[in-house]
ZAFI-680704 format. One record per atom (N, C-alpha, C, O, CB): x, y, z. Coordinates in steps of 0.05 Angstrom, whole numbers, padded with zeros to 5 digits, always signed. Glycine has a CB too. Layout:
# ZAFI-680704
XYZ ...
//
This chain:
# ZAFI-680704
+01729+02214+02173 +01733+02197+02151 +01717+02172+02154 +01721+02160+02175 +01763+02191+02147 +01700+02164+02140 +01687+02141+02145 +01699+02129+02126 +01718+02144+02118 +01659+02139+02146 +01697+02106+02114 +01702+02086+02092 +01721+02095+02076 +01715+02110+02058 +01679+02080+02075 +01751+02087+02079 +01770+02089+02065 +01780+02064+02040 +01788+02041+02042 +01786+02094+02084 +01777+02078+02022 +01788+02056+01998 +01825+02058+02007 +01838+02070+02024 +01779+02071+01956 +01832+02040+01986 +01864+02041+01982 +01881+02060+01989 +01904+02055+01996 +01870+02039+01958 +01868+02095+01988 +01895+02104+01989 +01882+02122+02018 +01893+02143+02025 +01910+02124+01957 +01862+02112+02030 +01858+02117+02051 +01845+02095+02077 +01847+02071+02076 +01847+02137+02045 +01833+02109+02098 +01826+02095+02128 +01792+02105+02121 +01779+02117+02103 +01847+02111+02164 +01790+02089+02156 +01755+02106+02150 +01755+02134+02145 +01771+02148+02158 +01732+02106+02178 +01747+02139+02136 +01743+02173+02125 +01756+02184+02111 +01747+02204+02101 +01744+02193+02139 +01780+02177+02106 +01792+02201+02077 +01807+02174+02067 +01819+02154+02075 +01821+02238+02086 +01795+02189+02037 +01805+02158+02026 +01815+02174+01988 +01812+02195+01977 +01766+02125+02027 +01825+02155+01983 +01828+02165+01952 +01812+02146+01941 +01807+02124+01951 +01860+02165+01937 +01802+02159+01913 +01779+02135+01893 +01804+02112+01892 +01828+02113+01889 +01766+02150+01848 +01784+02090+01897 +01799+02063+01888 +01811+02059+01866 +01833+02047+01866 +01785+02043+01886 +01796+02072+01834 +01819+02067+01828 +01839+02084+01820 +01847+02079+01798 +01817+02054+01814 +01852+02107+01834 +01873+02110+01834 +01893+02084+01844 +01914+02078+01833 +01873+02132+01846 +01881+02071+01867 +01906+02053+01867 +01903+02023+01860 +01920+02008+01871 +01918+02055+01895 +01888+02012+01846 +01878+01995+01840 +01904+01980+01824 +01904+01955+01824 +01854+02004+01828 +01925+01993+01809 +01940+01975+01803 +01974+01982+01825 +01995+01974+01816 +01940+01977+01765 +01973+01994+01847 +01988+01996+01864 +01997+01967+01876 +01980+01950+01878 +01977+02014+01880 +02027+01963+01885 +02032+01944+01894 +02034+01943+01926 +02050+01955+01940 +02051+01940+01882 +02012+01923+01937 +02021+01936+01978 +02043+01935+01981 +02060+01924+01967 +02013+01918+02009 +02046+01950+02003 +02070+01956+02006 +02071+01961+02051 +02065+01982+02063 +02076+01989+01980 +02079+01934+02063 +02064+01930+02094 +02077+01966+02102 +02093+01976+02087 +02081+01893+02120 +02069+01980+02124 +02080+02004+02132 +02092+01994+02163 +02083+02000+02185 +02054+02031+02132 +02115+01978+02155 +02123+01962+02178 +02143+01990+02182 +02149+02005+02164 +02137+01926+02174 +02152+01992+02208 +02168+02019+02227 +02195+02029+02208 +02213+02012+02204 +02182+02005+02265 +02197+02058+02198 +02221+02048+02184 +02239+02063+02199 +02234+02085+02208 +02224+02053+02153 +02266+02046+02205 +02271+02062+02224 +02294+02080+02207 +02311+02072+02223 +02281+02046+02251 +02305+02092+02194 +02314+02094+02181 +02306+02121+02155 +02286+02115+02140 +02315+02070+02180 +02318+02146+02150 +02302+02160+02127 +02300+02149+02102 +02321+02139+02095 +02312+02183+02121 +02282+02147+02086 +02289+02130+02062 +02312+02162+02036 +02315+02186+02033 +02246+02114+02045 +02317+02142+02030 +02338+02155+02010 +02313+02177+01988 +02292+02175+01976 +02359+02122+01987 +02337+02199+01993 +02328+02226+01990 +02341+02221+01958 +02350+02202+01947 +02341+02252+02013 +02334+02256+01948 +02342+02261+01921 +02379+02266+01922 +02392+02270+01942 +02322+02290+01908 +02385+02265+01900 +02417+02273+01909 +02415+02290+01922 +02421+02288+01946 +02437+02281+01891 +02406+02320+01909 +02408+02350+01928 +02398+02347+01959 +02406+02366+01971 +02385+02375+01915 +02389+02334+01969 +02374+02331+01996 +02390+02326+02021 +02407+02308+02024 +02355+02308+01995 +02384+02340+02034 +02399+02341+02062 +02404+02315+02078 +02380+02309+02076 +02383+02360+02081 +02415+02295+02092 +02416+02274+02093 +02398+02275+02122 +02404+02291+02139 +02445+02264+02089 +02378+02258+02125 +02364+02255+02154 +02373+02252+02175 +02397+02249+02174 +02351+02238+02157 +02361+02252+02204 +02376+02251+02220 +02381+02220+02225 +02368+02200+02218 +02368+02268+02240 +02399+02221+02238 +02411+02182+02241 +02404+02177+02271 +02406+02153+02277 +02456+02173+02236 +02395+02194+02293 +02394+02190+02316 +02378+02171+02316 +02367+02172+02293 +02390+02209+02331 +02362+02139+02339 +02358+02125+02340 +02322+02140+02349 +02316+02163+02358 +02380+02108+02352 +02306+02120+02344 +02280+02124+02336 +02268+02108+02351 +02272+02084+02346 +02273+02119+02309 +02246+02115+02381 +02232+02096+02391 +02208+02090+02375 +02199+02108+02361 +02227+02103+02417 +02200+02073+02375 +02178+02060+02370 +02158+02068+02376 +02158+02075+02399 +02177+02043+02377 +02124+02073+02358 +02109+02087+02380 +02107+02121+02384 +02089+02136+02391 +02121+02075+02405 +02142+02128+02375 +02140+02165+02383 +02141+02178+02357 +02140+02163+02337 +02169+02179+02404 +02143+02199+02354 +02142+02214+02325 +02165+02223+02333 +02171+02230+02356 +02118+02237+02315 +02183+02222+02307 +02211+02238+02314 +02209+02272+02320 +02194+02289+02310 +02233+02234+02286 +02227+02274+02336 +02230+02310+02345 +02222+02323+02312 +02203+02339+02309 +02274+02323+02359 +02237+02315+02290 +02240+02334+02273 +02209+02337+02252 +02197+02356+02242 +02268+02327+02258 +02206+02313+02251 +02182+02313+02239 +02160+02317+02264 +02140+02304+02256 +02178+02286+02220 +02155+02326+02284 +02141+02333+02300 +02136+02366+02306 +02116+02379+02313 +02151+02319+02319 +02168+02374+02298 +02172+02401+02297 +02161+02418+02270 +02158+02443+02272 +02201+02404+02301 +02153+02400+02237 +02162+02407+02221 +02118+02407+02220 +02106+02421+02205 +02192+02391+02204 +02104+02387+02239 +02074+02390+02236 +02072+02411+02256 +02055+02427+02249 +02054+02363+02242 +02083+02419+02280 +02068+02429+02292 +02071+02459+02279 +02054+02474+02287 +02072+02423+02320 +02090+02468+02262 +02108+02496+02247 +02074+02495+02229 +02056+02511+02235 +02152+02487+02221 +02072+02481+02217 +02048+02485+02189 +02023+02482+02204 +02004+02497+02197 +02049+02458+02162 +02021+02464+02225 +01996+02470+02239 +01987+02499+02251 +01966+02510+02246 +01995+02452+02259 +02006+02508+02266 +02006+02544+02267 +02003+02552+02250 +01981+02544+02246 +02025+02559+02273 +02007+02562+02237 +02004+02562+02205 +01966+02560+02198 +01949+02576+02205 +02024+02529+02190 +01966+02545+02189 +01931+02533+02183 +01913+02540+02196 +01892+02549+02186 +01924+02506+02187 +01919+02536+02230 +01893+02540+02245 +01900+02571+02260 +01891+02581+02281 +01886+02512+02270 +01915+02578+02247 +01909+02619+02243 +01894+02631+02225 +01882+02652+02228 +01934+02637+02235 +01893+02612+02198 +01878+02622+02178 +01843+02630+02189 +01829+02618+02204 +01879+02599+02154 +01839+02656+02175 +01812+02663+02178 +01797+02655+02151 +01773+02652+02150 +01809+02694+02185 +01817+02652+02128 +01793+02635+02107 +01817+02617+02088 +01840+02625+02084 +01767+02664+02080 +01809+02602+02081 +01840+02584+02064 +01818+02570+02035 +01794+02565+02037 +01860+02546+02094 +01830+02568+02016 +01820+02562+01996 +01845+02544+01976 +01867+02555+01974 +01809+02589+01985 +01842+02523+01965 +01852+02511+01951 +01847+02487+01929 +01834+02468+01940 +01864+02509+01965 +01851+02483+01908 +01845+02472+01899 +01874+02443+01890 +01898+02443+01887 +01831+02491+01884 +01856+02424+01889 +01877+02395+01891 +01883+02387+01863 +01862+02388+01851 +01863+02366+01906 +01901+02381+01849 +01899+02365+01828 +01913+02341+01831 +01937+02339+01838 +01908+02377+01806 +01895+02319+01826 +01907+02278+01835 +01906+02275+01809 +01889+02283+01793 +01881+02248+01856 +01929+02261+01805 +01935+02254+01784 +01943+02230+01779 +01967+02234+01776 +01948+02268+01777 +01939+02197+01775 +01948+02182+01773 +01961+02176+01744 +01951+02183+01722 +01933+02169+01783 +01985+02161+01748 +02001+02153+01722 +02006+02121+01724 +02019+02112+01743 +02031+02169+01719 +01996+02107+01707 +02003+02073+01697 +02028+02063+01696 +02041+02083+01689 +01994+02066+01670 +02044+02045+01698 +02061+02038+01686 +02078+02042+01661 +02102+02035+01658 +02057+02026+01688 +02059+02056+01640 +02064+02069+01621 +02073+02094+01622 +02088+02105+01606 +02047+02068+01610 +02061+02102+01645 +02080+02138+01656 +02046+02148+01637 +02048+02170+01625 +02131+02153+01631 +02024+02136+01636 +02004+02151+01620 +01981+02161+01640 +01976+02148+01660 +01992+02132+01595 +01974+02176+01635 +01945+02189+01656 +01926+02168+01660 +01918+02158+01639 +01926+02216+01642 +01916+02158+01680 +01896+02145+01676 +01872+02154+01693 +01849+02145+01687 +01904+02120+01680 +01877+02172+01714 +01854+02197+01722 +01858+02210+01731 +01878+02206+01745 +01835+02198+01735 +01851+02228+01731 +01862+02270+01738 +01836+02285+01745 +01824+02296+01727 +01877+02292+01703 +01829+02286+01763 +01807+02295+01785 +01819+02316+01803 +01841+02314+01814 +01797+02269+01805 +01802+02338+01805 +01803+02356+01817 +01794+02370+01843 +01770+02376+01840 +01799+02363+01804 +01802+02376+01865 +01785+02379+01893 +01784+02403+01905 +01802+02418+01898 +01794+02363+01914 +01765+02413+01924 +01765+02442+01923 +01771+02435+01964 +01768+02414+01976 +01726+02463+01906 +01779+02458+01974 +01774+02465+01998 +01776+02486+02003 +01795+02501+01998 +01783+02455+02012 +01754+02491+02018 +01757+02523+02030 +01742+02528+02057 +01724+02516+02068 +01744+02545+02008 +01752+02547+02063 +01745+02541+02100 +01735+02578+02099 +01747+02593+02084 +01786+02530+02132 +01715+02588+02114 +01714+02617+02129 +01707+02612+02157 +01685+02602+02163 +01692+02640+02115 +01723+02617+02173 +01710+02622+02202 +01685+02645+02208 +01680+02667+02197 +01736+02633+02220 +01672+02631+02228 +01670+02606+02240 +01665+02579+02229 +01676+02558+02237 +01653+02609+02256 +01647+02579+02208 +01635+02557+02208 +01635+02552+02177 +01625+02530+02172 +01608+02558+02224 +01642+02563+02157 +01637+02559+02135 +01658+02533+02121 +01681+02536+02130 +01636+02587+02123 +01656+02514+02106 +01669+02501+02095 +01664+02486+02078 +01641+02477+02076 +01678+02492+02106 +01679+02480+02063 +01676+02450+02035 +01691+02430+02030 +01714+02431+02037 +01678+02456+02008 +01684+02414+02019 +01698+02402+02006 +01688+02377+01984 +01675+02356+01988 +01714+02396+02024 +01702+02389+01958 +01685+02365+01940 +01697+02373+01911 +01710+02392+01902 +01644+02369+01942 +01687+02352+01901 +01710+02343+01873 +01689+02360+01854 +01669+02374+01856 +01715+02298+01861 +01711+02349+01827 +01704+02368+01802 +01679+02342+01793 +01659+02346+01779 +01738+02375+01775 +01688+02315+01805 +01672+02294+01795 +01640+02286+01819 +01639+02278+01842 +01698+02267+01792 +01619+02294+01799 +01592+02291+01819 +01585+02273+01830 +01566+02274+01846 +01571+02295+01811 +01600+02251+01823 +01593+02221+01836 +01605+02214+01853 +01600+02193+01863 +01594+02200+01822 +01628+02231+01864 +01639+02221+01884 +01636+02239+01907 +01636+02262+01899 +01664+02215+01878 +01635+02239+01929 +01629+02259+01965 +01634+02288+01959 +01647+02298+01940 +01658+02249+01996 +01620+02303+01983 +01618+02325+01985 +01615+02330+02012 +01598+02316+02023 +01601+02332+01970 +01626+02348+02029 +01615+02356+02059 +01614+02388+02045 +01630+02395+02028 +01640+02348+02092 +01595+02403+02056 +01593+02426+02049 +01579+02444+02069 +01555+02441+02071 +01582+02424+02026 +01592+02466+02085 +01573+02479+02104 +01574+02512+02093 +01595+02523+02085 +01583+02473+02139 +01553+02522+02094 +01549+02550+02083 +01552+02573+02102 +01557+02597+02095 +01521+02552+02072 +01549+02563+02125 +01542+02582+02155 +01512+02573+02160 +01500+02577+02181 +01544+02622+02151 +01502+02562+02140 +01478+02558+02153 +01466+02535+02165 +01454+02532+02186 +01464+02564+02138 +01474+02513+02138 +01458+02481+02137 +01486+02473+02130 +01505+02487+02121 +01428+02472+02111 +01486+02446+02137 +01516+02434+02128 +01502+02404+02115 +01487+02389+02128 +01542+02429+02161 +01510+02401+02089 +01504+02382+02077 +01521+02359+02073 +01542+02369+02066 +01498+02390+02060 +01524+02334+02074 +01545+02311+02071 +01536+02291+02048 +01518+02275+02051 +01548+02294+02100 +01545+02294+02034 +01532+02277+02013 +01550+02254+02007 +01567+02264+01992 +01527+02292+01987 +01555+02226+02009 +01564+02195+01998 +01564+02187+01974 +01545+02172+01968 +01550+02174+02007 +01583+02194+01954 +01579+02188+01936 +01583+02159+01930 +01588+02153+01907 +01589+02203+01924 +01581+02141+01949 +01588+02109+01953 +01555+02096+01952 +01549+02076+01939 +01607+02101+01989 +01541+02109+01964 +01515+02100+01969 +01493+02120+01958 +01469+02116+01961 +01513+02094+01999 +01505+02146+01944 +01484+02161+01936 +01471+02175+01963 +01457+02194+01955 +01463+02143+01919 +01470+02173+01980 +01462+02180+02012 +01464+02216+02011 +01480+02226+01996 +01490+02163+02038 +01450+02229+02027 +01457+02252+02038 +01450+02266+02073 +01430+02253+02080 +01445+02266+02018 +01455+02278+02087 +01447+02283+02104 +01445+02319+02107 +01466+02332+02108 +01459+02267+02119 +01425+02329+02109 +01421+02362+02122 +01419+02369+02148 +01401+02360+02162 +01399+02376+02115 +01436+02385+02154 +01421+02391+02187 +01439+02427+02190 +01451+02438+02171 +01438+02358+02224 +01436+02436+02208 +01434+02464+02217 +01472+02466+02225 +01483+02450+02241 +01405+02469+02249 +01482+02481+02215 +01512+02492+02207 +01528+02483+02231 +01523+02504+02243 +01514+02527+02202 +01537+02476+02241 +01551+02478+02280 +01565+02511+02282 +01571+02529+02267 +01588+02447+02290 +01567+02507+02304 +01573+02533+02307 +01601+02543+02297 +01608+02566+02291 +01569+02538+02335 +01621+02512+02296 +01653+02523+02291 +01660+02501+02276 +01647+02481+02275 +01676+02528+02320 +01682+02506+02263 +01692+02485+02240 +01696+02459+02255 +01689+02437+02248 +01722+02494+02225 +01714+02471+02286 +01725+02452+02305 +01696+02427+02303 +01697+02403+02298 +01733+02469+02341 +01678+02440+02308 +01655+02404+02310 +01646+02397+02280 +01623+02391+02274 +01615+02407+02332 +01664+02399+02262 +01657+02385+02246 +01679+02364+02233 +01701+02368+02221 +01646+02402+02231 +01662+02338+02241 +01676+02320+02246 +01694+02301+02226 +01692+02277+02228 +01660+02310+02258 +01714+02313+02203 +01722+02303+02185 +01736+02283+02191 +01748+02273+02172 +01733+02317+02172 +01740+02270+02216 +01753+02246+02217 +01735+02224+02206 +01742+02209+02188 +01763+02240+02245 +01713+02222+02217 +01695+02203+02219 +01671+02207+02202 +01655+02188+02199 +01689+02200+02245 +01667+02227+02192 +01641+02242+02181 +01639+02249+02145 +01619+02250+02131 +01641+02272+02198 +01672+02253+02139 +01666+02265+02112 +01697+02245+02093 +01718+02244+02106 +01669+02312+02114 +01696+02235+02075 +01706+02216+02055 +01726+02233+02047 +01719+02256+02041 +01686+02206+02032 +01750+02228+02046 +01769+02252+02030 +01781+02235+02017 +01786+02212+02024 +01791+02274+02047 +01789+02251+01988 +01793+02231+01965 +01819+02242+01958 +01828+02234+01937 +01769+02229+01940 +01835+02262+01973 +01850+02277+01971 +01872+02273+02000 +01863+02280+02022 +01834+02302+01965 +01896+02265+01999 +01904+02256+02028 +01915+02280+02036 +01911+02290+02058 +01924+02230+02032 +01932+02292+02018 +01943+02321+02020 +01923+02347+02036 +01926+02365+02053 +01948+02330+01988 +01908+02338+02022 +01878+02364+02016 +01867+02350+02059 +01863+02366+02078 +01837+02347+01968 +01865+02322+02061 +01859+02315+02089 +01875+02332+02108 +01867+02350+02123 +01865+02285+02094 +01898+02324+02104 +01924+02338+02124 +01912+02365+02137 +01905+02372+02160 +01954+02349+02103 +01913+02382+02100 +01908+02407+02112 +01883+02411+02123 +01881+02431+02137 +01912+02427+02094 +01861+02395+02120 +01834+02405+02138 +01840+02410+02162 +01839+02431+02174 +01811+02388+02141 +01852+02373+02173 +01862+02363+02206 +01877+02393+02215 +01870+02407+02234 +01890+02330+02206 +01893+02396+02202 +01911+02426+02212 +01895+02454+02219 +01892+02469+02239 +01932+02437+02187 +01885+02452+02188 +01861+02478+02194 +01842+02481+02221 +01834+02503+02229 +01839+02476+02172 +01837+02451+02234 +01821+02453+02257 +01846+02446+02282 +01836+02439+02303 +01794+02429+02254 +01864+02448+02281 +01888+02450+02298 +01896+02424+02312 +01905+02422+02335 +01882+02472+02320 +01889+02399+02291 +01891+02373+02301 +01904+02348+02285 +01894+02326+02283 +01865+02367+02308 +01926+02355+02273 +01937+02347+02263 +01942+02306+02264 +01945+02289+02246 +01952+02367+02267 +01940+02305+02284 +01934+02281+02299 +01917+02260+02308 +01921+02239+02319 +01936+02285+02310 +01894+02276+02299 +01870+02268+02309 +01860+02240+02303 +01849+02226+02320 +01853+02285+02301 +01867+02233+02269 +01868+02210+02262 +01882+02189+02263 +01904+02188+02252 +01866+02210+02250 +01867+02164+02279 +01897+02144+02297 +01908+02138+02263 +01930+02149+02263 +01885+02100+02324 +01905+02130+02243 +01921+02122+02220 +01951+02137+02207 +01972+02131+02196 +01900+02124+02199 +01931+02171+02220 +01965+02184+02203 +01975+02195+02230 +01995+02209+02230 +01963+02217+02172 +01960+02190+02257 +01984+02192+02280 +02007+02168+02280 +02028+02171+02292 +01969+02192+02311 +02000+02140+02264 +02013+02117+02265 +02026+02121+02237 +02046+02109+02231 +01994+02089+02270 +02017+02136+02224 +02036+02141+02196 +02063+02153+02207 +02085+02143+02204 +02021+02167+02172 +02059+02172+02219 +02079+02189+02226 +02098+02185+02236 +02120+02195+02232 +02074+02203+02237 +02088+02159+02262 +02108+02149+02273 +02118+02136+02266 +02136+02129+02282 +02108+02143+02288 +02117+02122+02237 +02134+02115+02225 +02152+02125+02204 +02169+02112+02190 +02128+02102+02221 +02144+02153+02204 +02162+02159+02183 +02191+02154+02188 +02203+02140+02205 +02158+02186+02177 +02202+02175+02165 +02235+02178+02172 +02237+02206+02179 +02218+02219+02187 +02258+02169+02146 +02271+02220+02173 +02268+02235+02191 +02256+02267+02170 +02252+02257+02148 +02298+02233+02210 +02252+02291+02169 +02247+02313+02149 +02280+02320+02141 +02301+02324+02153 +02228+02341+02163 +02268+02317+02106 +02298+02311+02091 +02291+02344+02073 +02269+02353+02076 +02303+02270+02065 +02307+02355+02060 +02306+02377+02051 +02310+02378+02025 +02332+02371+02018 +02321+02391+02062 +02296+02384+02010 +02300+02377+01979 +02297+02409+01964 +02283+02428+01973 +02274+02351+01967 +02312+02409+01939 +02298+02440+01926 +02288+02430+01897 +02302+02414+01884 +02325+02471+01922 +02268+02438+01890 +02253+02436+01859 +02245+02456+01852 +02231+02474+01862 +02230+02422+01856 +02253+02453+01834 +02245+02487+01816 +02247+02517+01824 +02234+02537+01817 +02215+02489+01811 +02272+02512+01844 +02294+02533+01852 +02277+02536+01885 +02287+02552+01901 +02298+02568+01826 +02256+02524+01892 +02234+02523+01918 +02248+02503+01943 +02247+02479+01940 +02200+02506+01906 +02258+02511+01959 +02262+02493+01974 +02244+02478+01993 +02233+02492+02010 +02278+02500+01984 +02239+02457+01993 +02218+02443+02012 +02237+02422+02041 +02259+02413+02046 +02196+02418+01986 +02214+02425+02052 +02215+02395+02078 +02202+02378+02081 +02181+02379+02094 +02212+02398+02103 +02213+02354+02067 +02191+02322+02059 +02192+02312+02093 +02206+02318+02112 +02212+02289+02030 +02170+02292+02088 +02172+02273+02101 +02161+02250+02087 +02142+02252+02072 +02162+02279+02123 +02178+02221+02091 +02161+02204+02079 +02148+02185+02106 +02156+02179+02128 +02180+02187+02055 +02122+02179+02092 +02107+02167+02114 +02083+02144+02107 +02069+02151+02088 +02094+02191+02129 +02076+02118+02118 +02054+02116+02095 +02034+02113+02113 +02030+02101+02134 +02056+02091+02072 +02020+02133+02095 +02000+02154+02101 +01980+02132+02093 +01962+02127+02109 +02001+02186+02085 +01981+02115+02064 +01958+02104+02043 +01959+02071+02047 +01974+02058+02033 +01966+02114+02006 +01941+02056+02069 +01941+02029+02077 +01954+02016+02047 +01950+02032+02028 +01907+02018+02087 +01965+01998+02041 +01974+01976+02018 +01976+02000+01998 +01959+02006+01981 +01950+01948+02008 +01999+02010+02002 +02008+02032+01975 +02037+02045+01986 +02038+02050+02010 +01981+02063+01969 +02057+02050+01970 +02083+02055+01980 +02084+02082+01996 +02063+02096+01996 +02104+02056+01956 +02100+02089+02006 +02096+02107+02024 +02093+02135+02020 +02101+02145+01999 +02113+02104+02038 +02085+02146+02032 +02079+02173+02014 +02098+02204+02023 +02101+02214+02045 +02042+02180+02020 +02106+02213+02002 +02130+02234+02012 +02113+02259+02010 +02100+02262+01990 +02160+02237+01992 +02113+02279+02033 +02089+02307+02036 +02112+02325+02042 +02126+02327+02062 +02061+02306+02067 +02110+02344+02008 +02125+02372+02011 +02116+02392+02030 +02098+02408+02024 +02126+02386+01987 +02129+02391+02053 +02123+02426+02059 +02141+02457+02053 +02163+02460+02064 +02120+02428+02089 +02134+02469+02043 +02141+02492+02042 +02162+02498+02056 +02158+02502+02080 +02124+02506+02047 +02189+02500+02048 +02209+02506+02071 +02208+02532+02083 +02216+02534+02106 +02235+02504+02062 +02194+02558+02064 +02193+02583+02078 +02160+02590+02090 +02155+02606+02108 +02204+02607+02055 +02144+02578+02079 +02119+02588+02088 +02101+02558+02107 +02080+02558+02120 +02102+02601+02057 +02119+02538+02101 +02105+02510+02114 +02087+02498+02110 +02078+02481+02126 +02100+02510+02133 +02071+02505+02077 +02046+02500+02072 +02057+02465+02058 +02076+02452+02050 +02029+02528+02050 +02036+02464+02061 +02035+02433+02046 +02032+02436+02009 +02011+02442+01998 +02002+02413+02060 +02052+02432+01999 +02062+02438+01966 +02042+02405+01949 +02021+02405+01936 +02113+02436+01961 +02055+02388+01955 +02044+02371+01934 +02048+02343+01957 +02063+02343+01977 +02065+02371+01898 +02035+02325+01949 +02049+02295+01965 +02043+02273+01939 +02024+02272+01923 +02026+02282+02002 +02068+02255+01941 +02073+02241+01916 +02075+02209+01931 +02085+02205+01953 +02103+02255+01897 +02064+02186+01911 +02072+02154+01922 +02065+02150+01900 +02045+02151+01886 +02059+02135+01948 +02092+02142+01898 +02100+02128+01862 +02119+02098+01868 +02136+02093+01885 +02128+02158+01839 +02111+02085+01851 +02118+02052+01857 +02142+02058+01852 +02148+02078+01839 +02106+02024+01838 +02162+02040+01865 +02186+02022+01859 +02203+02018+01831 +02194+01996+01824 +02176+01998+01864 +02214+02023+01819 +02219+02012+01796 +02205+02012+01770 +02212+02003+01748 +02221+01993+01801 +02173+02030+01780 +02163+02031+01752 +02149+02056+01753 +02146+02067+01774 +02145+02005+01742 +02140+02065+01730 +02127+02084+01726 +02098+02095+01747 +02091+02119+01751 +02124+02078+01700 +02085+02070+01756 +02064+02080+01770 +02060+02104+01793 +02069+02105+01816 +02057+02058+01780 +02048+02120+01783 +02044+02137+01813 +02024+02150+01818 +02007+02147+01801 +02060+02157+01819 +02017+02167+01838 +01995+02181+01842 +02003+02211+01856 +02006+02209+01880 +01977+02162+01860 +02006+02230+01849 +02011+02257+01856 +01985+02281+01858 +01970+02288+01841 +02031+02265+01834 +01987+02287+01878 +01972+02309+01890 +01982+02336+01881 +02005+02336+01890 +01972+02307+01920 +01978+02354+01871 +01987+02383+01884 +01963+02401+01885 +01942+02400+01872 +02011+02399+01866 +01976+02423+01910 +01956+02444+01918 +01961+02468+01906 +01982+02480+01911 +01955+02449+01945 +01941+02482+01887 +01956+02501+01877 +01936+02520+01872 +01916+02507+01878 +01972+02493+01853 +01928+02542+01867 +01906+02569+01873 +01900+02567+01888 +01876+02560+01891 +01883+02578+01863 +01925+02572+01920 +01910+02574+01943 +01914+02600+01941 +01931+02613+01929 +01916+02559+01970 +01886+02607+01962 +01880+02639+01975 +01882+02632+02003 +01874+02611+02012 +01848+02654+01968 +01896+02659+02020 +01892+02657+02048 +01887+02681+02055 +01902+02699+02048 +01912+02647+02062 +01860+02686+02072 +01858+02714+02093 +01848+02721+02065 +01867+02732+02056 +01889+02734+02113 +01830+02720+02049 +01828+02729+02029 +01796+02727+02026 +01785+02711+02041 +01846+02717+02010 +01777+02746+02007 +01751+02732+02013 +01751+02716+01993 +01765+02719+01974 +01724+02748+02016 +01728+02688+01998 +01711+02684+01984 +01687+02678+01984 +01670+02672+02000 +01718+02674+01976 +01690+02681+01953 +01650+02681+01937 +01633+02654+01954 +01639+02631+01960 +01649+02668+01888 +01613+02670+01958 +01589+02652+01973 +01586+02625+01956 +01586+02603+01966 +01557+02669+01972 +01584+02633+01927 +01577+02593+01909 +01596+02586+01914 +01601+02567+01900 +01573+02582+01871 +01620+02591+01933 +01647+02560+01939 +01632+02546+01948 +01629+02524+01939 +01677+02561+01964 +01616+02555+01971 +01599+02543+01984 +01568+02520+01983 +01556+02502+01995 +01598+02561+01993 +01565+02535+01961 +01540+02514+01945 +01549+02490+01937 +01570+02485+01926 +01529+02526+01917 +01524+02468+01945 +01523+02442+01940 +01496+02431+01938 +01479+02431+01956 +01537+02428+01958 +01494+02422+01912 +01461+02409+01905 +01475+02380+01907 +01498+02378+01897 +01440+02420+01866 +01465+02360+01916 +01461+02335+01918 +01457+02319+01891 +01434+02324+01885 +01440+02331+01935 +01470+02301+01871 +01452+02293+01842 +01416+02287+01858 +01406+02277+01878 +01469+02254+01823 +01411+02296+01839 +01383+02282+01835 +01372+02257+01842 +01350+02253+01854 +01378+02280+01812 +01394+02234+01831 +01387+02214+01849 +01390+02205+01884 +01378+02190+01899 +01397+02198+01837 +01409+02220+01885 +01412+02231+01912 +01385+02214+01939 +01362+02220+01933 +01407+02269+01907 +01387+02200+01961 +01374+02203+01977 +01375+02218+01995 +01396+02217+02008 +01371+02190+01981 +01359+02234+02002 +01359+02240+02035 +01359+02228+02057 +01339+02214+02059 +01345+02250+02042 +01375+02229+02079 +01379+02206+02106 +01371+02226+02123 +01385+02246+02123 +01413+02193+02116 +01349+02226+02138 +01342+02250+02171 +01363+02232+02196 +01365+02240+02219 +01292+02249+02187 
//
């Protein structure tokens, strides 16, 4: 992740303005689950060191990280959706990811002006949509060295998670290893007859904290939601036409640079 706007750190970040009219919100330690939906299982109350990730939400990444970094090809697409105070759309952008072992991967929006990391098996391309920038060089050999902490912009925090997992490192980034440890504890909620396992955590520097559905039967990461306080504002993710172990088509993989585009050697 290099250069994180608002709803991210260096490297995975959401477009600014999704959160541009967000209120900060400090991600001081909570010790405490924050209050669930009525239906929701009540958190655990045991006492919380400082610094550690609770057992349950520790148990509930490492369950979905097995999960991810078994996949031999994963495909999904993101929909971010921000809503105003008005409860009205104010952008709805779309994100792709897809992974084939060894080495194949993507990731990049429906919108051309904003980042792209893209590797084919062959050449792996990174394109900045901050500076117009691009860089080419020769595929690595495994997903594992390709370096999405530091290397590729994610505008998608949900869609981040699952990469970090996909490469079996859930952790890797000091921001959402320090998210974590502050979460609360995994509370259990059901929607739309689906039962999930939240955690809330804040994941998004100066933005309220962010609650990440996982899948209560399969552990996948469903949607992650941070919606203000008292008012309509929010910003919601969900992952939805995923494929797993499944093939896919070689153009997932294609990425032309815009035109104005520079090249960086």
């Amino acid at each position: 992740m290099r250069q994180l706007s608002p709803l991210c750190r260096n490297g995975y970040k959401i477009p600014l303005v999704l959160f541009s009219t967000l209120l900060a919100v400090p991600a001081s330690a909570q010790q405490n689950a924050p209050a669930g939906p009525a239906n929701a299982a009540p958190a655990s109350t045991s006492a919380h060191v400082s610094g550690t990730i609770r057992p349950s939400v520790m148990k509930l990444l490492n369950e979905a990280t097995s999960v991810y970094s078994k996949m031999t090809s994963y495909q999904h697409t993101a929909e971010v959706i921000q809503r105003n105070a008005q409860n009205a759309i104010e952008s709805d952008h779309a994100y792709t990811l897809a992974i084939v072992r060894p080495n194949k991967f993507v990731y990049k929006s429906d919108d051309a002006s904003q980042g792209a990391a893209v590797c084919d098996g062959s050449y792996y391309v990174n394109y900045s949509g901050t500076d117009h920038t691009y860089t080419r060089s020769a595929a690595p050999a495994s997903l594992d060295e390709i370096d999405i902490v530091n290397g590729v912009n994610f505008d998608a925090i949900g869609t981040y998670l699952v990469a970090l997992m996909i490469q079996n490192r859930p952790l890797a980034d000091p921001q959402i290893r320090s998210a974590f440890e502050h979460a609360g504890g995994v509370v259990t909620e059901t929607d739309n007859g689906v039962q999930y396992e939240t955690v809330t955590a804040p994941l998004v520097p100066d933005a309220p904290p962010a609650i990440i559905y996982f899948n209560a039967k399969t552990h996948l990461i469903h949607k992650v939601v941070i919606r203000e306080t008292n008012v309509k504002e929010s910003t919601i993710e969900v992952l939805e036409d995923i494929h797993i172990n499944q093939p896919i088509a070689n153009t997932v993989f294609q990425f032309t640079p815009p035109k104005d585009a520079r090249w960086v050697i």
